[in-house]
C-alpha positions in Angstrom: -85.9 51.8 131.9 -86.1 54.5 129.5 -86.8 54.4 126.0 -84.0 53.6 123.4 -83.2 54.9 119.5 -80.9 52.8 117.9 -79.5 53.3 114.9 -76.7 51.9 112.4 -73.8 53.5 110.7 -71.3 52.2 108.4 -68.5 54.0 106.5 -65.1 56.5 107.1 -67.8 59.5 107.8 -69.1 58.8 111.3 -70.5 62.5 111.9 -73.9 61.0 111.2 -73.2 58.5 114.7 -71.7 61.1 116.5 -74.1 64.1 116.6 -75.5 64.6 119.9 -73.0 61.9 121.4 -72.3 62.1 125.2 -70.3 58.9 125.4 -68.1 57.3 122.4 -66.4 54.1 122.5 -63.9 53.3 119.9 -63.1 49.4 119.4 -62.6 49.9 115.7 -58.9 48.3 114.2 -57.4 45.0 112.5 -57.9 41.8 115.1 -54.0 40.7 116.3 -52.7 37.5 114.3 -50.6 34.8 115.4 -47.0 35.7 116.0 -48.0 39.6 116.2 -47.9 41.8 119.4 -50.0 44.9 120.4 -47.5 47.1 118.8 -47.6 45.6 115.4 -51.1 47.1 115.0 -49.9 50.6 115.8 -49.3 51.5 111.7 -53.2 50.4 111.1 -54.9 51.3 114.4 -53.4 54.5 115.3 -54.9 55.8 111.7 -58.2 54.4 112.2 -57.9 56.3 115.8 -56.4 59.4 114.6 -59.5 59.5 112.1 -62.1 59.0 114.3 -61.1 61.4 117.6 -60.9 64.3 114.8 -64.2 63.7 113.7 -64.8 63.6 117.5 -63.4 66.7 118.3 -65.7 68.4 115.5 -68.7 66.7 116.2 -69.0 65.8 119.5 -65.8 68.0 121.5 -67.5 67.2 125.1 -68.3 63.3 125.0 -66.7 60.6 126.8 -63.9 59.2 125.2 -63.3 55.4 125.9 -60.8 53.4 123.4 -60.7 49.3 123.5 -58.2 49.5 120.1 -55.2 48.0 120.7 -52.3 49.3 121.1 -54.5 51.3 124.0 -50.9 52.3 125.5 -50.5 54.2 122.4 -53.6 54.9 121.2 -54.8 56.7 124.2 -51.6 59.0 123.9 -52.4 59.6 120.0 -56.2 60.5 120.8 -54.8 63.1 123.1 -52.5 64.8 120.7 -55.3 65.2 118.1 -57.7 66.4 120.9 -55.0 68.9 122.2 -54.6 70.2 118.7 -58.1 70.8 118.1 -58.5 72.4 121.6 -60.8 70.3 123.0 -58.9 68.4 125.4 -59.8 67.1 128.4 -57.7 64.8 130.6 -61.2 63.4 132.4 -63.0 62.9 129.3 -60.8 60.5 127.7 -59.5 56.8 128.9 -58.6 53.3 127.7 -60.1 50.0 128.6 -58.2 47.4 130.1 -61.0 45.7 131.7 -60.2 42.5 130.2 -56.7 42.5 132.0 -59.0 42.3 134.8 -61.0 39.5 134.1 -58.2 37.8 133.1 -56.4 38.4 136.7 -59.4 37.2 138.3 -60.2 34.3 136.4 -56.3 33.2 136.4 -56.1 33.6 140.1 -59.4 31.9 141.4 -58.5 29.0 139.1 -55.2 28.4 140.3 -56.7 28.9 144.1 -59.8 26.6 143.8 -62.4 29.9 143.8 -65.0 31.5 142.1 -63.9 34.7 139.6 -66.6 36.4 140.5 -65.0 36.2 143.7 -62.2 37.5 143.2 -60.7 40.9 142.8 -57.5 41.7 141.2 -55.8 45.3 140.9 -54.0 45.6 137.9 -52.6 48.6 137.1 -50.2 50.1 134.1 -50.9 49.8 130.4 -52.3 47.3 128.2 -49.0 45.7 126.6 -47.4 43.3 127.7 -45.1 43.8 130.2 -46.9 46.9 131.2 -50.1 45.1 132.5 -49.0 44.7 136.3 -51.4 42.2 138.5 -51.4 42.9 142.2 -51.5 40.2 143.4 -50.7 41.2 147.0 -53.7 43.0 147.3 -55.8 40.4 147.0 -57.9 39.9 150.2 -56.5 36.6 151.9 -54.9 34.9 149.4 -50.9 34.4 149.3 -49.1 33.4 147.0 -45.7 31.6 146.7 -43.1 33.5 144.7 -43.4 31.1 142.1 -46.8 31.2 141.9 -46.5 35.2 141.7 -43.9 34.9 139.0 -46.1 32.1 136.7 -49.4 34.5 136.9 -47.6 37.3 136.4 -46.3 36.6 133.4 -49.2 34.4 132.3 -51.9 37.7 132.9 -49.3 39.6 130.7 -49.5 37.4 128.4 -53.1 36.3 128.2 -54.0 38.2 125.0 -51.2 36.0 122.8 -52.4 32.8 124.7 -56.2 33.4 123.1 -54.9 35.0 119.9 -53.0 31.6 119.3 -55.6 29.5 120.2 -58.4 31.3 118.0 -55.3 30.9 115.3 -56.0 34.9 114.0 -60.0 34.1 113.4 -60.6 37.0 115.9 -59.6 39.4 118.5 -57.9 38.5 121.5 -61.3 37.9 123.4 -62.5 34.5 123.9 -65.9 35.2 126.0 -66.0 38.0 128.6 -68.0 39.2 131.2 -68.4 41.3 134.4 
């Protein structure tokens, strides 16, 4: 282990956070409500984004880039532009995190086959919206699936992030407990 500053920011400036930064992670942006989609966020979140990679590019041009904010299909794409117009750009230096698709593949499909999650690994591929989050469930070192059961978790993995954001009733993000 090595030793560790930490240090709190608040505010619209984050310049003061940023100096020096090698990796930044932005999961800033309004929580998804009941009866709202990823894309609904876009007219909030893709400001808050917009905002922050410019201060980025400024103050910290070579970090890592990783975005959580949802819409990350979009976001991603908007971080770009504003990188690209400050020159900075760099296509291996900036990616979204769809982890929790993941975790929810894993934790769907050892369920529904009597295992362990941790046991399980699913491929999921795509974006983070909906019908763009694509589970491969044919990958999945010996287990099969029925059609219907491909179908079912299919569409249940795509729409995992609406099953939690009804449950929590829009007191939170789309993230009931997590880990890997």
């Amino acid at each position: 282990p090595t030793a560790v500053n930490i240090k709190g920011f608040s505010g619209e400036d984050a310049t003061p956070a940023l100096k020096g930064a090698d990796i930044v992670l932005i999961s800033a942006g309004v929580a998804r409500k009941p009866g709202m989609d990823r894309s609904d966020l876009f007219n909030v979140n893709a400001g808050i984004v917009r905002n922050l990679v410019e201060q980025i590019a400024r103050t910290c041009p070579k970090a890592l880039i990783g975005i959580i904010t949802n819409p990350v299909n979009t976001t991603v794409a908007i971080a770009a532009e504003v990188l690209k117009k400050a020159g900075v750009y760099d296509k291996n230096k900036l990616f979204g995190i769809t982890t929790l698709d993941t975790i929810r593949s894993n934790t769907f499909v050892a369920e529904l086959k009597g295992k362990q999650p941790q046991d399980i690994e699913v491929p999921v591929i795509g974006g983070h919206s909906g019908v763009t989050i694509l589970p491969l469930l044919s990958q999945i070192p010996g287990i099969s699936f029925t059609e219907q059961e491909v179908i079912d978790l299919t569409k249940r993995i795509q729409n995992a992030g609406t099953e939690v954001v009804e449950a929590k009733a829009g007191g939170g993000t789309a993230t009931l407990s997590m880990g890997e």
